[in-house]
PyMOL Python script that loads the backbone (N, CA, C, O; Angstrom):
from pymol import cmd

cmd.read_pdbstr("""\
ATOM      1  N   UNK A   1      41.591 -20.166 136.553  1.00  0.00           N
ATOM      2  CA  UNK A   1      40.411 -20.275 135.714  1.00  0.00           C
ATOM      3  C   UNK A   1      40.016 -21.742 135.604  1.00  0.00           C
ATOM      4  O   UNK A   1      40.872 -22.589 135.348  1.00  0.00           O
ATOM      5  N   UNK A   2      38.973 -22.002 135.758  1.00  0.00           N
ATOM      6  CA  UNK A   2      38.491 -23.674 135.668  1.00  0.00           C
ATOM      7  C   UNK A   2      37.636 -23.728 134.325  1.00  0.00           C
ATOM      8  O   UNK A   2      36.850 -22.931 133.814  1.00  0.00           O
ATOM      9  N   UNK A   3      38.054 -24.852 133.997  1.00  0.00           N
ATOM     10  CA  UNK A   3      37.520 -24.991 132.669  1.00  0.00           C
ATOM     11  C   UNK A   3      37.478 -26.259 132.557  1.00  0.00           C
ATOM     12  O   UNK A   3      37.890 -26.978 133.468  1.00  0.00           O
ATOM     13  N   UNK A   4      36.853 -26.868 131.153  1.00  0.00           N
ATOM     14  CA  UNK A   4      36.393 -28.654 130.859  1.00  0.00           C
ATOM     15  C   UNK A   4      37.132 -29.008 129.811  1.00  0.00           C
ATOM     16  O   UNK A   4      37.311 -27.972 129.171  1.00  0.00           O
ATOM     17  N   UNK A   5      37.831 -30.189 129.111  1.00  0.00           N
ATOM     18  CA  UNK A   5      38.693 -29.963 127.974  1.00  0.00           C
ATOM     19  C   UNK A   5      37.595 -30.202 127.321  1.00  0.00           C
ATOM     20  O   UNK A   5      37.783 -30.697 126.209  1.00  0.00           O
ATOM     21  N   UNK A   6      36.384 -30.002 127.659  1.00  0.00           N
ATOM     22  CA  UNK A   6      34.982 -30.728 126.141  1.00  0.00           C
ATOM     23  C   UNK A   6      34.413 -28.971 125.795  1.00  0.00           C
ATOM     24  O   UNK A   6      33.516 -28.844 124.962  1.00  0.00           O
ATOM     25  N   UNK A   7      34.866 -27.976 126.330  1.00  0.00           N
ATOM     26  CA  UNK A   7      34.810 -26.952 126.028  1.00  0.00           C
ATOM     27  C   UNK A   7      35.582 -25.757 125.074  1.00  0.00           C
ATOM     28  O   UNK A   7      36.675 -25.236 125.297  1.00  0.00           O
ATOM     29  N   UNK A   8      34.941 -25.580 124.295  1.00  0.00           N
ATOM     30  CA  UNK A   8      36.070 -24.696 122.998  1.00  0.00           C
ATOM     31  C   UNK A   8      36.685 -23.679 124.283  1.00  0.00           C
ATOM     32  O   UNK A   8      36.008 -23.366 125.263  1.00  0.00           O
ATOM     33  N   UNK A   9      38.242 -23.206 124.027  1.00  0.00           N
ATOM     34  CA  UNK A   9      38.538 -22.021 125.018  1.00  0.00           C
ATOM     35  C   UNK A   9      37.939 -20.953 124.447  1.00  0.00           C
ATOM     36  O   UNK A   9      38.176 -19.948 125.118  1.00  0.00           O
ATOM     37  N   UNK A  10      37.306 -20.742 123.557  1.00  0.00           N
ATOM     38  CA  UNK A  10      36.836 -19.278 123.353  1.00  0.00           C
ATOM     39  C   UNK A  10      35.466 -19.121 123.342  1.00  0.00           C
ATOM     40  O   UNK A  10      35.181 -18.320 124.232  1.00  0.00           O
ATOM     41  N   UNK A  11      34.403 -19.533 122.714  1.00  0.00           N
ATOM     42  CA  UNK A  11      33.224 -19.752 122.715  1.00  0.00           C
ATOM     43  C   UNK A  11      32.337 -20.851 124.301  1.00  0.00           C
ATOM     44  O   UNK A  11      31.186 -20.803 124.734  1.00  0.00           O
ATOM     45  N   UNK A  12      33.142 -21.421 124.590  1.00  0.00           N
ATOM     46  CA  UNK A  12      32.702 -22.328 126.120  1.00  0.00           C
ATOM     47  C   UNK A  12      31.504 -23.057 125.961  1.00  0.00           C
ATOM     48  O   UNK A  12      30.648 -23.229 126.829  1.00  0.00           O
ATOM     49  N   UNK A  13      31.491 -23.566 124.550  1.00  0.00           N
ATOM     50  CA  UNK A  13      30.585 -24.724 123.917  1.00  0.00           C
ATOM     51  C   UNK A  13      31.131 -25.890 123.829  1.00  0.00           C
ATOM     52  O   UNK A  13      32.356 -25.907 123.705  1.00  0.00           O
ATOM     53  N   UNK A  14      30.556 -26.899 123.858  1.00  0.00           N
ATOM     54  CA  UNK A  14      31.338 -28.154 123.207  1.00  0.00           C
ATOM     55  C   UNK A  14      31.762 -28.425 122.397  1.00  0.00           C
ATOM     56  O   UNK A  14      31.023 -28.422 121.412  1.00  0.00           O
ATOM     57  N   UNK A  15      33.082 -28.812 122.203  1.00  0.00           N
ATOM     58  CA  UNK A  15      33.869 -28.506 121.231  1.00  0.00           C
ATOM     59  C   UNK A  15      33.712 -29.778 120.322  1.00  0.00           C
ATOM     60  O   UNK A  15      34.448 -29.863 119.339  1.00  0.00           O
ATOM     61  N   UNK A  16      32.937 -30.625 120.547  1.00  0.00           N
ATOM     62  CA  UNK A  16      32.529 -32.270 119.948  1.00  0.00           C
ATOM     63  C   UNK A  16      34.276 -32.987 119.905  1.00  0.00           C
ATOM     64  O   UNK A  16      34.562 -33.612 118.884  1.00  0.00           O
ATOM     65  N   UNK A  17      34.859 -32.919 120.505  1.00  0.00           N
ATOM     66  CA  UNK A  17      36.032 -33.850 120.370  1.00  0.00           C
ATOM     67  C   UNK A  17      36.096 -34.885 120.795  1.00  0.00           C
ATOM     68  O   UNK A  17      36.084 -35.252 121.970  1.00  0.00           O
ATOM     69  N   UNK A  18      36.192 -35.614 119.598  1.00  0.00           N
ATOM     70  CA  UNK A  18      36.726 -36.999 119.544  1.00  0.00           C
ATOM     71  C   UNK A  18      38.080 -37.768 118.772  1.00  0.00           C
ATOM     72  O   UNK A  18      38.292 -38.600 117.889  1.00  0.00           O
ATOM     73  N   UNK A  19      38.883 -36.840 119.798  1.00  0.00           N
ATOM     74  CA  UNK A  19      40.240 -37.485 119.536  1.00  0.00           C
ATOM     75  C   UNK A  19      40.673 -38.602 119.693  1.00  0.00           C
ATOM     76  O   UNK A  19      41.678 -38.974 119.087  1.00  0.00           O
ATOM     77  N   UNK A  20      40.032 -39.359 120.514  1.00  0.00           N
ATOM     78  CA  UNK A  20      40.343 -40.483 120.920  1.00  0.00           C
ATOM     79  C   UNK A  20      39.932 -42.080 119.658  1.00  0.00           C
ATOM     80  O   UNK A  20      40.341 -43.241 119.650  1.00  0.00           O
ATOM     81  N   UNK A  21      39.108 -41.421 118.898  1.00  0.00           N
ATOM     82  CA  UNK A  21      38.390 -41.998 117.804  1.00  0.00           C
ATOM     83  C   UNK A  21      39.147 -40.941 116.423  1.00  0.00           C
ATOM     84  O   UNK A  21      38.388 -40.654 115.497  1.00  0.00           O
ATOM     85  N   UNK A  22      40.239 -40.554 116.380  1.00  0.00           N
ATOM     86  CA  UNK A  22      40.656 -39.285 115.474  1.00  0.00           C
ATOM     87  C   UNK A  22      40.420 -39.417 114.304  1.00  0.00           C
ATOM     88  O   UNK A  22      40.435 -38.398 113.614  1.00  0.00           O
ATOM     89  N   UNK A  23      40.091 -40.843 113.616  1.00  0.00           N
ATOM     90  CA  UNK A  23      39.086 -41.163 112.411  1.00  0.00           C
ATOM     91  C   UNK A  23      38.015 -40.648 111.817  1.00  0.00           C
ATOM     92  O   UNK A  23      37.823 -40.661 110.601  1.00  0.00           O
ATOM     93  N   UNK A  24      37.121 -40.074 112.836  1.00  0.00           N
ATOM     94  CA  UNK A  24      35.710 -39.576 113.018  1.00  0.00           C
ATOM     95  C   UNK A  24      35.554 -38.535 113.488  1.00  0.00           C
ATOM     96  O   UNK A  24      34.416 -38.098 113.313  1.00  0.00           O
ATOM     97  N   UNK A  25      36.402 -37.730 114.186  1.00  0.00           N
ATOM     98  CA  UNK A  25      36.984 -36.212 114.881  1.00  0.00           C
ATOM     99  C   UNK A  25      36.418 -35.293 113.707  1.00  0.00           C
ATOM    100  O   UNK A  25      36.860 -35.630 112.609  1.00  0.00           O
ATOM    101  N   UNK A  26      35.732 -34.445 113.690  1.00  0.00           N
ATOM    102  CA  UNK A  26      35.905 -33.489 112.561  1.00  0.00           C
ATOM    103  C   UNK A  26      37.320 -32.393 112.479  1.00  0.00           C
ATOM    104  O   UNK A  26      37.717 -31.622 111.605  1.00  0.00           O
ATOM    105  N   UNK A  27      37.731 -32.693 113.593  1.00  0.00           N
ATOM    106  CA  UNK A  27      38.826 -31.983 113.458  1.00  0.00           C
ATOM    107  C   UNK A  27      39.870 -32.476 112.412  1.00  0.00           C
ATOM    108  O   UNK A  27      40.544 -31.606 111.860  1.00  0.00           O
ATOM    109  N   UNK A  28      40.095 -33.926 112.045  1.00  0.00           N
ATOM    110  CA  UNK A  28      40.928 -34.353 111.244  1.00  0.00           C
ATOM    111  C   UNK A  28      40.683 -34.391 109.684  1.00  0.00           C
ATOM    112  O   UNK A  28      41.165 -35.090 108.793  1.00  0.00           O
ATOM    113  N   UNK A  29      39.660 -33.276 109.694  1.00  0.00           N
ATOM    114  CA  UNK A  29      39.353 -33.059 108.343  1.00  0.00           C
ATOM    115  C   UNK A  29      39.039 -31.397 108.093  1.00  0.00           C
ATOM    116  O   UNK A  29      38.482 -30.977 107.079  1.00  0.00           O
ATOM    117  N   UNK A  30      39.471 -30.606 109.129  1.00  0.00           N
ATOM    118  CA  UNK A  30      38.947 -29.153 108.767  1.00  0.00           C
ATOM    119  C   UNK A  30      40.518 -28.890 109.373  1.00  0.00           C
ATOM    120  O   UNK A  30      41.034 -29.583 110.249  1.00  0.00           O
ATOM    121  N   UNK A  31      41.110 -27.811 108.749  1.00  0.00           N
ATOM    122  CA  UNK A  31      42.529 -27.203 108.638  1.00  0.00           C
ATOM    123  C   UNK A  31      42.131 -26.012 109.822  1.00  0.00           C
ATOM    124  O   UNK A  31      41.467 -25.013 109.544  1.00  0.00           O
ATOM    125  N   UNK A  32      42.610 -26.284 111.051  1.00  0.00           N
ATOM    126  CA  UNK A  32      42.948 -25.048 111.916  1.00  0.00           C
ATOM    127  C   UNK A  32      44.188 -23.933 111.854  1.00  0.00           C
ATOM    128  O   UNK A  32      45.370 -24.085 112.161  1.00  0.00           O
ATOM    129  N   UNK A  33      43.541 -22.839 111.382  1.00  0.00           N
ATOM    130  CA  UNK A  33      44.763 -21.848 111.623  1.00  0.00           C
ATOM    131  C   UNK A  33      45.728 -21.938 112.243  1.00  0.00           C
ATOM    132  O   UNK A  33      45.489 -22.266 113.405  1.00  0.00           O
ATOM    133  N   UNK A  34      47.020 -21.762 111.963  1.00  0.00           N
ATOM    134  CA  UNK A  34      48.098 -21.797 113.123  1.00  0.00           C
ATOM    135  C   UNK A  34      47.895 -20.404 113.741  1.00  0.00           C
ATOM    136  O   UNK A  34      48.120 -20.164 114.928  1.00  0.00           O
ATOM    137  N   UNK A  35      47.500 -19.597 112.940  1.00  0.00           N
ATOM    138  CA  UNK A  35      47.040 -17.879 113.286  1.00  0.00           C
ATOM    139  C   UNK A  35      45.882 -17.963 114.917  1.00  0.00           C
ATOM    140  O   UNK A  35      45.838 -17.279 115.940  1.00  0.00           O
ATOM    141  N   UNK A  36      45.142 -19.098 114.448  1.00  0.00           N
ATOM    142  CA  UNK A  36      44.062 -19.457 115.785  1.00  0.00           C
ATOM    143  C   UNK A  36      44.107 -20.124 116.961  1.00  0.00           C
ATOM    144  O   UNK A  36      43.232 -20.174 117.825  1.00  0.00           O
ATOM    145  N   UNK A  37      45.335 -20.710 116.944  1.00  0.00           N
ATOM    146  CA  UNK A  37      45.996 -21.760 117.560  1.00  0.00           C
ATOM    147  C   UNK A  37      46.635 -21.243 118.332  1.00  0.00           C
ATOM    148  O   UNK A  37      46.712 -21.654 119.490  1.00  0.00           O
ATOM    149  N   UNK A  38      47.451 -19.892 117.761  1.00  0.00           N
ATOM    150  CA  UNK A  38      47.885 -19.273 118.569  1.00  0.00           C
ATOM    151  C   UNK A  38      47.604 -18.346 119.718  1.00  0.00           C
ATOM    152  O   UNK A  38      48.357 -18.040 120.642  1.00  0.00           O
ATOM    153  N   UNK A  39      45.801 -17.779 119.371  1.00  0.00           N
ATOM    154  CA  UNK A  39      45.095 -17.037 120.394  1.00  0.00           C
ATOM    155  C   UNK A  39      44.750 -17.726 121.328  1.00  0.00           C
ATOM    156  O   UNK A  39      44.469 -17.126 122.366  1.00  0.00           O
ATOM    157  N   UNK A  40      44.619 -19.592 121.302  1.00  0.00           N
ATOM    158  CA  UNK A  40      44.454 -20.005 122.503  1.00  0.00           C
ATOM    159  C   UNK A  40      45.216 -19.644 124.041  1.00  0.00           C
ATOM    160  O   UNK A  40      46.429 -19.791 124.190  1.00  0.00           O
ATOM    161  N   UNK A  41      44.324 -19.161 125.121  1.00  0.00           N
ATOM    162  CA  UNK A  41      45.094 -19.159 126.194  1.00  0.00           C
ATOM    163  C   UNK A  41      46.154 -19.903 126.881  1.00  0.00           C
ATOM    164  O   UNK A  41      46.146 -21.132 126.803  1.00  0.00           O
ATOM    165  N   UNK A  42      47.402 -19.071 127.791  1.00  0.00           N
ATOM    166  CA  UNK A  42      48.238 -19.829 127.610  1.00  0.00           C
ATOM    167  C   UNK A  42      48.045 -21.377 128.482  1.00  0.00           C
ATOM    168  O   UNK A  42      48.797 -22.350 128.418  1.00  0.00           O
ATOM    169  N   UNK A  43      46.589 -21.198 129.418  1.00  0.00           N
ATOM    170  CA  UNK A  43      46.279 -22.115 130.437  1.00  0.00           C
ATOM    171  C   UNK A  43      45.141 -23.329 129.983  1.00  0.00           C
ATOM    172  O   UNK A  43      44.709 -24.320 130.574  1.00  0.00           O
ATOM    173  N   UNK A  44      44.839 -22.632 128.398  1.00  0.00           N
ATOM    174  CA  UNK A  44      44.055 -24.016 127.679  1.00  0.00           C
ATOM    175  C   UNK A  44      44.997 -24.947 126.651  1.00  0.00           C
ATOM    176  O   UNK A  44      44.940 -26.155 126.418  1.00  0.00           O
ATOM    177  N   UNK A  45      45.884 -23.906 126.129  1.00  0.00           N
ATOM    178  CA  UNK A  45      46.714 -24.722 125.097  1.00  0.00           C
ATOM    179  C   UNK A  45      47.411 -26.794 125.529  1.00  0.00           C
ATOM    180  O   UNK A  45      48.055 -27.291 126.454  1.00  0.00           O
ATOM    181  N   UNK A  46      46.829 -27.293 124.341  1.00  0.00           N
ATOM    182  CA  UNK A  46      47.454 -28.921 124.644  1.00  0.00           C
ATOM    183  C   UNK A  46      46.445 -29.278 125.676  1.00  0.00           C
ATOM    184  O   UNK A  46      46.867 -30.273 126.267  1.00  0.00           O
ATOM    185  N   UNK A  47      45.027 -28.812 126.261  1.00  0.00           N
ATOM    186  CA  UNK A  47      44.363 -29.610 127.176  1.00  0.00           C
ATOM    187  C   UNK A  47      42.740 -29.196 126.994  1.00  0.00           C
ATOM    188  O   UNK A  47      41.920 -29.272 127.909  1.00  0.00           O
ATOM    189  N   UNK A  48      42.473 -28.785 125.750  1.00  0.00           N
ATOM    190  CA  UNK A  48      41.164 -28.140 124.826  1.00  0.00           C
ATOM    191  C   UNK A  48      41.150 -27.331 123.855  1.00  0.00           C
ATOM    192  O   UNK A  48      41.568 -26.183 123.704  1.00  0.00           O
ATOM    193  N   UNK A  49      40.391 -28.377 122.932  1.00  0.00           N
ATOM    194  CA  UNK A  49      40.423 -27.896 121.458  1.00  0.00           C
ATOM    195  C   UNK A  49      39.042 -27.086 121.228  1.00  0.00           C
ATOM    196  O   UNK A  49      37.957 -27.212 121.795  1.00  0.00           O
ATOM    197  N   UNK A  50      39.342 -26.454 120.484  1.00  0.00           N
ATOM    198  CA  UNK A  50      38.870 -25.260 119.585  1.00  0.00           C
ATOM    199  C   UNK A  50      37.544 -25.612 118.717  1.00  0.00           C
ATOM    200  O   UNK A  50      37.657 -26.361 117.747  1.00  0.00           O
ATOM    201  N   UNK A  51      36.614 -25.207 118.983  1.00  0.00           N
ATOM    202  CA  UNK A  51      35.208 -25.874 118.436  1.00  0.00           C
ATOM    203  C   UNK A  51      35.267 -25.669 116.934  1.00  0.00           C
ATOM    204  O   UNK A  51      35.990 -24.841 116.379  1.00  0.00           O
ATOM    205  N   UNK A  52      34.425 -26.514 116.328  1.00  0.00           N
ATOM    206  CA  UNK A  52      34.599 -26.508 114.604  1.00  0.00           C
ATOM    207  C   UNK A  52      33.571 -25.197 114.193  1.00  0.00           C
ATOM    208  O   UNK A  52      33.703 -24.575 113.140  1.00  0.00           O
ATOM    209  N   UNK A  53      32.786 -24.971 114.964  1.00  0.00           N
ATOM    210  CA  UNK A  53      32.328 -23.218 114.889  1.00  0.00           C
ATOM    211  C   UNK A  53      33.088 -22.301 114.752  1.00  0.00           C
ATOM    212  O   UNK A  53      33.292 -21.605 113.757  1.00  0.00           O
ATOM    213  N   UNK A  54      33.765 -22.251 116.263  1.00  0.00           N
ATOM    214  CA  UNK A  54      34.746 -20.831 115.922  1.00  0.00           C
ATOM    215  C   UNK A  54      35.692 -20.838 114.833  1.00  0.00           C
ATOM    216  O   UNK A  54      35.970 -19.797 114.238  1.00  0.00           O
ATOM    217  N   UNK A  55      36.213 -21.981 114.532  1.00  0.00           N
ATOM    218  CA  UNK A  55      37.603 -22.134 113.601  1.00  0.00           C
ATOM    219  C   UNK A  55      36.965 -21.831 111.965  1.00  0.00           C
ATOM    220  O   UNK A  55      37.715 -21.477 111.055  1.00  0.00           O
ATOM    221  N   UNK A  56      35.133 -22.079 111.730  1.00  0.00           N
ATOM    222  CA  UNK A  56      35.311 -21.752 110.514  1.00  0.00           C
ATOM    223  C   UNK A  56      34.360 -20.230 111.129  1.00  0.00           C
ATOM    224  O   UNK A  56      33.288 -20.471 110.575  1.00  0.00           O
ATOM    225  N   UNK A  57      34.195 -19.288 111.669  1.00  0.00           N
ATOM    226  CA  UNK A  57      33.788 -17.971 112.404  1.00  0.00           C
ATOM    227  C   UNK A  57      35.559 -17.255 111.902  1.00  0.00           C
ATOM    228  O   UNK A  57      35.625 -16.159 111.344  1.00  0.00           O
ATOM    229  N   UNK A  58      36.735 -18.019 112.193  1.00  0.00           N
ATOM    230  CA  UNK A  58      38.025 -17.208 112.587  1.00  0.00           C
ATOM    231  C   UNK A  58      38.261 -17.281 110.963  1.00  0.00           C
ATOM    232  O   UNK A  58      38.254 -16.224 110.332  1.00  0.00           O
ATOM    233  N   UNK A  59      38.461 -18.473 110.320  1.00  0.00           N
ATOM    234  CA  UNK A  59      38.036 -18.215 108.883  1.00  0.00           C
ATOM    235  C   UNK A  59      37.441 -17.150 107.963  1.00  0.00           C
ATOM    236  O   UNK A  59      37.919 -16.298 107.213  1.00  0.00           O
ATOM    237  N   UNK A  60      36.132 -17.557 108.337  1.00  0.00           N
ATOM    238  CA  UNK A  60      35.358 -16.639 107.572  1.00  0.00           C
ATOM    239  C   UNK A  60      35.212 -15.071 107.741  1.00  0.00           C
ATOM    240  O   UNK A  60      34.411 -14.421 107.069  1.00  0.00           O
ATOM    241  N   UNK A  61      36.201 -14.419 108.862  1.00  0.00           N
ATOM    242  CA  UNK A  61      36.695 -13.255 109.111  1.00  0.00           C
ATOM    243  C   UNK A  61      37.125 -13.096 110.629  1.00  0.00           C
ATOM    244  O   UNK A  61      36.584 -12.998 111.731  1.00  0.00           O
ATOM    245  N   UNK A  62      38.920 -13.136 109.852  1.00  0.00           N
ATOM    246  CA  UNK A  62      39.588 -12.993 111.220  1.00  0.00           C
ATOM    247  C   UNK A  62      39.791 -11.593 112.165  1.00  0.00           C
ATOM    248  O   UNK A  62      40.374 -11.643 113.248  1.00  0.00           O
ATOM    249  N   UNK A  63      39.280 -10.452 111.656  1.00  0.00           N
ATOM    250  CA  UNK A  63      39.250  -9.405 112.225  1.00  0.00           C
ATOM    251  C   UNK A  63      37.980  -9.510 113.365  1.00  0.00           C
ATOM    252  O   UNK A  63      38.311  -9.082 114.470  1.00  0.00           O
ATOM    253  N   UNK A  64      36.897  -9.899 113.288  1.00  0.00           N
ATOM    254  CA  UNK A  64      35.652  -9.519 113.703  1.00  0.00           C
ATOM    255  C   UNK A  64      35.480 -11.020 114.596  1.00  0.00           C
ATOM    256  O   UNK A  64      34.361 -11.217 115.068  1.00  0.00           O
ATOM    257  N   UNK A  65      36.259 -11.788 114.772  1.00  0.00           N
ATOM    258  CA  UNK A  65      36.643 -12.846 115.734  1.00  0.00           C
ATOM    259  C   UNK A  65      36.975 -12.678 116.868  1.00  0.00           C
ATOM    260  O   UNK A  65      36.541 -13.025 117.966  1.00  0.00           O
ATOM    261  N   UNK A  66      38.198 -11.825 116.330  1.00  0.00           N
ATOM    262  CA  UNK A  66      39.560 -11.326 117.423  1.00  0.00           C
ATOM    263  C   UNK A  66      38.500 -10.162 117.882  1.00  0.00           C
ATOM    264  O   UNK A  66      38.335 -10.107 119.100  1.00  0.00           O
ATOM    265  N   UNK A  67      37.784  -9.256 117.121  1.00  0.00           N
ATOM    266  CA  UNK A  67      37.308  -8.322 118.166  1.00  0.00           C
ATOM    267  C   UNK A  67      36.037  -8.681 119.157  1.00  0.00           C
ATOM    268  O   UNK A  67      35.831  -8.202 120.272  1.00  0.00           O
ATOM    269  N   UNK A  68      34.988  -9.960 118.226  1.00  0.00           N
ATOM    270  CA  UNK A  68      34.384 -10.509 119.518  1.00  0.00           C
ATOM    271  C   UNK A  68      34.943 -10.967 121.051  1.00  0.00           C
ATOM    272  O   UNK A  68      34.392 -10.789 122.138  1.00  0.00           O
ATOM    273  N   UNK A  69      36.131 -11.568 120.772  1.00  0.00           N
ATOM    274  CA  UNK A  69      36.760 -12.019 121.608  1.00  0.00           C
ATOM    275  C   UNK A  69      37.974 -12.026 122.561  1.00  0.00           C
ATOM    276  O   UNK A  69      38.707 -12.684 123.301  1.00  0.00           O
ATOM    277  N   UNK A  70      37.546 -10.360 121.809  1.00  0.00           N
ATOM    278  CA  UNK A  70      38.296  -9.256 122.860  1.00  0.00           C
ATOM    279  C   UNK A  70      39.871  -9.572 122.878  1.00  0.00           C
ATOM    280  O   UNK A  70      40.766  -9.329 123.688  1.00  0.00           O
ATOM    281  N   UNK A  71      39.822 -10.192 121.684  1.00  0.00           N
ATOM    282  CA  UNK A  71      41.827  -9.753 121.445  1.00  0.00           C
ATOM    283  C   UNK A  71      42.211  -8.031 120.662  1.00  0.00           C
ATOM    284  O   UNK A  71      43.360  -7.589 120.667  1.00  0.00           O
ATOM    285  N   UNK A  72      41.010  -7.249 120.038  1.00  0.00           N
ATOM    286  CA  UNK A  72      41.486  -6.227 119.362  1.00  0.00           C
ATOM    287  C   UNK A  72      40.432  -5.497 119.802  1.00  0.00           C
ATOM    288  O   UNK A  72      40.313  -4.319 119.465  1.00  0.00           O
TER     289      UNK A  72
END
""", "prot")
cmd.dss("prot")
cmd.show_as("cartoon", "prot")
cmd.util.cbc("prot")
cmd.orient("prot")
C-alpha cells in the first residue's frame, strides 16, 4: 500500500503535522485515544499521524467511526 506520512491513515487528508515544530502541532494539545491509536494500520503505525478531524469524529462517537471505516 503506498501512502504519504502528511496523510491521516484513515481519512487520506492531511493530517497538518507539525512535529517537527511540536510546540505548534495541534497534536500536542488534543489527547488521542489509545483506543484510536490502536486501529491504525499495522503498515502506517510510527510513520503517519492521525488527522485532528478523525480523532475528535472517533471521540465524538466511537461506534459510527469504526463502522465508517469498516472496522465493524
Amino acid at each position: 500500500m503506498n501512502f504519504t506520512t502528511k496523510l491521516c491513515p484513515f481519512c487520506n487528508q492531511d493530517n497538518k503535522c507539525d512535529i517537527l515544530n511540536a510546540k505548534s502541532c495541534w497534536c500536542m494539545k488534543e489527547k488521542v485515544p489509545t483506543s484510536l491509536q490502536e486501529l491504525v494500520p499495522k503498515e502506517h503505525k510510527r510513520k503517519s499521524c492521525i488527522c485532528q478531524n478523525c480523532v475528535l469524529e472517533y471521540k465524538k462517537d466511537e461506534v459510527k467511526f469504526k463502522q465508517k471505516n469498516g472496522f465493524i
